[in-house]
C-alpha positions in Angstrom: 0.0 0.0 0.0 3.1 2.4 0.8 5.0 1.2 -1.7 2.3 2.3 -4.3 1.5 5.8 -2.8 5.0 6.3 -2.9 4.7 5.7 -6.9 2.5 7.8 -7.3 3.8 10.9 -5.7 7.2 10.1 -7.4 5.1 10.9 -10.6 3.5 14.1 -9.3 6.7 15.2 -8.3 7.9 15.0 -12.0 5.0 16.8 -12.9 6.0 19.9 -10.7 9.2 19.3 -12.5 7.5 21.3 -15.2 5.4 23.9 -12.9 2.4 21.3 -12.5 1.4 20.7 -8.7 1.3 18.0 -6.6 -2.4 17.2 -6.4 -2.0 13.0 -6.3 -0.5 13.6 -3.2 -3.2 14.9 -1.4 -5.8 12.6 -3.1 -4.0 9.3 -1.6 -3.9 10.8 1.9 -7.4 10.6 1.9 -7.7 7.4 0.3 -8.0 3.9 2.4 -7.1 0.8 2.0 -10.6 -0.2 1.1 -10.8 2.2 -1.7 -7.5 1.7 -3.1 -8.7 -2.5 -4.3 -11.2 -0.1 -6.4 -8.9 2.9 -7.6 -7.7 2.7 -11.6 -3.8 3.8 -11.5 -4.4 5.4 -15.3 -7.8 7.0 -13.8 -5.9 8.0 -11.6 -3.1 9.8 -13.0 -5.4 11.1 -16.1 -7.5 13.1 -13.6 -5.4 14.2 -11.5 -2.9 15.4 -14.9 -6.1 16.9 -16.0 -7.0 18.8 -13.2 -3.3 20.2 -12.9 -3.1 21.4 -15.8 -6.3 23.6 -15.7 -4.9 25.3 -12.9 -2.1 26.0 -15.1 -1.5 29.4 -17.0 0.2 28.6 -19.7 -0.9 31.6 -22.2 2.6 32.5 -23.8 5.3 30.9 -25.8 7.6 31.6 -23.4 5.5 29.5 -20.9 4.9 26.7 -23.2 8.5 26.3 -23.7 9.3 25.9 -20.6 6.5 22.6 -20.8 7.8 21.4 -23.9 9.9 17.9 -23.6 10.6 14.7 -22.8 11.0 14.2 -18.5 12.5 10.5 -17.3 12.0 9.2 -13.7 12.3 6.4 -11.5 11.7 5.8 -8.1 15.3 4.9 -6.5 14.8 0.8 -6.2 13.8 0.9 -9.9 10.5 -0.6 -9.5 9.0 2.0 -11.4 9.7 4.0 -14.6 7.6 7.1 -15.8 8.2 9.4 -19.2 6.0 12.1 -19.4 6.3 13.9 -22.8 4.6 17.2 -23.9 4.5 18.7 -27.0 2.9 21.2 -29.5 0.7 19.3 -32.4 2.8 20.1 -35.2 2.1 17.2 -37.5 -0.6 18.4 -40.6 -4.2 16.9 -40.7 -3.9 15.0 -44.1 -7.6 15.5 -44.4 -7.1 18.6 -45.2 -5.1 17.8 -48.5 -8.0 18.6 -50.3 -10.1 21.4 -49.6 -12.7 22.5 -51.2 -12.0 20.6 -54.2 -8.7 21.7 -54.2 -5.8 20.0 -53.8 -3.7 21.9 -50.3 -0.9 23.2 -52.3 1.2 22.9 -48.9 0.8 19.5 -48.4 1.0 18.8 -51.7 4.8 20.0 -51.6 5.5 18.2 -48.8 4.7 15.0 -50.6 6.7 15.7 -53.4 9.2 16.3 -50.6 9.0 13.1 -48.9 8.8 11.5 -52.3 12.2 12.9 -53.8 13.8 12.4 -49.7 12.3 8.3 -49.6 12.5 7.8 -53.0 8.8 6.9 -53.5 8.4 5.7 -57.3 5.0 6.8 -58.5 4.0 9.7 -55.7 1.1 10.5 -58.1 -0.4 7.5 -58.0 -0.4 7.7 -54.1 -1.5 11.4 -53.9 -4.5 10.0 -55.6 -5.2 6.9 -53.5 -5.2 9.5 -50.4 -7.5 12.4 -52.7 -9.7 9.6 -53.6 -10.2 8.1 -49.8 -10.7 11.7 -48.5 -13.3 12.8 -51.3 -17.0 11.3 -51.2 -17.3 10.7 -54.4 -16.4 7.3 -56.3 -14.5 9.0 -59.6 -10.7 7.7 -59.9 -8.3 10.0 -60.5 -6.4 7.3 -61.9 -6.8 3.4 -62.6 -7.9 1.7 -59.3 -7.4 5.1 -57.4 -10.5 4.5 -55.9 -9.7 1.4 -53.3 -13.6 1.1 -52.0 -14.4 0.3 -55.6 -11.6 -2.7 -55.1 -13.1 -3.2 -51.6 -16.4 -2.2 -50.4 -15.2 -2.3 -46.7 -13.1 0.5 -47.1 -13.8 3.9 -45.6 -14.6 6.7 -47.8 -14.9 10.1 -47.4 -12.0 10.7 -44.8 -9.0 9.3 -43.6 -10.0 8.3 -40.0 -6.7 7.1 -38.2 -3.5 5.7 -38.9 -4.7 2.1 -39.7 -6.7 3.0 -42.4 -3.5 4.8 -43.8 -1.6 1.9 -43.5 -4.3 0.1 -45.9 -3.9 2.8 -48.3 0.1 2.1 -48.1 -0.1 -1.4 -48.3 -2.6 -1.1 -51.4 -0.1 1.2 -53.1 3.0 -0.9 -52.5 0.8 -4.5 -54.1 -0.1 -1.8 -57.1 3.5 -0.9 -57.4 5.6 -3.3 -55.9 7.5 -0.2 -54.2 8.0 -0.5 -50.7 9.9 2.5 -49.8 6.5 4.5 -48.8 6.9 2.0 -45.2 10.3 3.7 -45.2 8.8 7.7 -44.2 8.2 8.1 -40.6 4.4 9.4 -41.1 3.9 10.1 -37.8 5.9 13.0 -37.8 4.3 14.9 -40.3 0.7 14.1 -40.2 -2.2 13.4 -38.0 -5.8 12.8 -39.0 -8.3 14.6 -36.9 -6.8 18.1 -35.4 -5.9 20.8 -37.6 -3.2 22.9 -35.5 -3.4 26.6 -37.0 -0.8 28.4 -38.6 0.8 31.4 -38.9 -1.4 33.7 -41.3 0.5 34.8 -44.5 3.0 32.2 -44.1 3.4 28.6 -45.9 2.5 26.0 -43.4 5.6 24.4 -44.4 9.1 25.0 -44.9 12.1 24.0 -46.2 15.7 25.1 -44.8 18.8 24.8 -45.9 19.3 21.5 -44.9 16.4 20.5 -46.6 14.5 19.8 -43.1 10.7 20.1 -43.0 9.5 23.0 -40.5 5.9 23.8 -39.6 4.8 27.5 -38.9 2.7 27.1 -36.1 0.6 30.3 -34.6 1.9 31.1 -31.8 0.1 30.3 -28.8 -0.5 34.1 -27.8 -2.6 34.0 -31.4 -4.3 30.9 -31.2 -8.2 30.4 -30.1 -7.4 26.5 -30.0 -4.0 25.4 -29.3 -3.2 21.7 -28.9 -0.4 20.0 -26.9 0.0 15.8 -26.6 0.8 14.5 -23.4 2.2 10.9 -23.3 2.4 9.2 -20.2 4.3 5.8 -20.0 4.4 3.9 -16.8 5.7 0.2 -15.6 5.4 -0.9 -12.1 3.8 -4.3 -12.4 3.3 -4.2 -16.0 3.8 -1.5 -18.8 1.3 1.6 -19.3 0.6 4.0 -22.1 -1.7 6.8 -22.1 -1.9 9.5 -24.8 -3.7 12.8 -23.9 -4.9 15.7 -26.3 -5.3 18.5 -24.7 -6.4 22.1 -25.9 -4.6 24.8 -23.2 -6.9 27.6 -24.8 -10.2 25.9 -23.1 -8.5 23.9 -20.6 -10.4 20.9 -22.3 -9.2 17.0 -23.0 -10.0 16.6 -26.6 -9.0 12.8 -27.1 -7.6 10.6 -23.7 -6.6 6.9 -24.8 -4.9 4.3 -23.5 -2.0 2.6 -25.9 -3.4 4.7 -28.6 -2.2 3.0 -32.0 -1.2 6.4 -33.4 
């Protein structure tokens, strides 16, 4: 019973780490033995990260920054591990590839981009297997463009989470024999269901020098929604995961899972 109040204060104490309080401590000295057989450890740490952070003010850049990272602990017998990581949504909604019936010329360049870096054979042919999953219509673009018409299980209209991507990958790569689409790391540059803003009169993406991708976010000081993931990974008895997506504008939890797949 100590031994696992003591966890869980070691992990509030890593929150104050980055200017969140300690208020797991004061929930377990209230709680009994009786009510502890009952208590959820990730119910448990979700609500009381929740509730930390909307006493937070965390309303400048400056602020944010300070936030930002990736923050290791352990309690000092190694019996348990935490990571907490918090960061900015900076990955693009590939939904929004086409809006409007237009192609996103943005997003479009970054393709081409990850194309020419990965070495992606026929990126036309897969800009079109995405256009054609996100529109609601069943016209190809191209021959077999349009995978519902090849399977009448697959979702239409949007691209609803990274699984369904994966199909789309896996259908291009049988189409084209060219596997070096499983080669780009995806998850760094797109999402599929929050659309971080950007910085008005800018390009949501840019290239430096070193011909390394940078996003333009809006600052937060400019923002009316602006989204941060928190990732929580745990092992005491066995290994945790909990992904949070949080909007610090309304101090609301947009998404909460546990071992999200994305």
């Amino acid at each position: 019973m100590r031994k696992s109040i003591a966890l869980f204060l070691t992990l509030s104490f890593l929150i104050i780490a980055f200017v969140l309080i300690a208020a797991i401590m004061k929930y377990f000295q209230k709680a009994t033995s009786k009510d502890m057989l009952f208590i959820s450890q990730n119910s448990v740490i979700i609500k009381n990260t929740l509730d930390i952070l909307k006493d937070m003010d965390i309303n400048s850049s400056d602020k944010l920054e300070e936030i930002t990272g990736s923050f290791p602990i352990s309690s000092k017998d190694g019996e348990f591990r935490a990571v907490i990581d918090i960061n900015p949504i900076n990955s693009i909604n590939i939904n929004d590839f086409l809006e409007n019936n237009k192609t996103n010329p943005n997003i479009d360049r970054l393709l081409d981009f990850l194309a020419y870096k990965y070495d992606i054979k026929d990126i036309l042919y897969l800009k079109d297997l995405i256009l054609d999953t996100i529109d609601k219509d069943l016209d190809e673009r191209s021959t077999n463009s349009e995978i519902i018409l090849q399977n009448p299980l697959f979702q239409n209209s949007k691209i609803y989470n990274y699984d369904q991507f994966k199909t789309i990958l896996n259908y291009y790569v049988k189409a084209t024999d060219d596997k070096n689409v499983y080669k780009v790391p995806w998850k760094e540059y797109f999402n599929f269901e929050f659309t971080q803003l950007y910085e008005p009169n800018k390009d949501i993406l840019s290239l430096n020098e070193q011909n390394e991708t940078k996003f333009n976010i809006i600052s937060i000081e400019k923002a009316k929604h602006f989204f941060i993931k928190i990732g929580i990974q745990y092992a005491y008895t066995n290994e945790q995961n909990i992904s949070i997506l949080y909007d610090l504008k309304t101090k609301k939890a947009k998404k909460i899972e546990n071992y999200p797949l994305y």
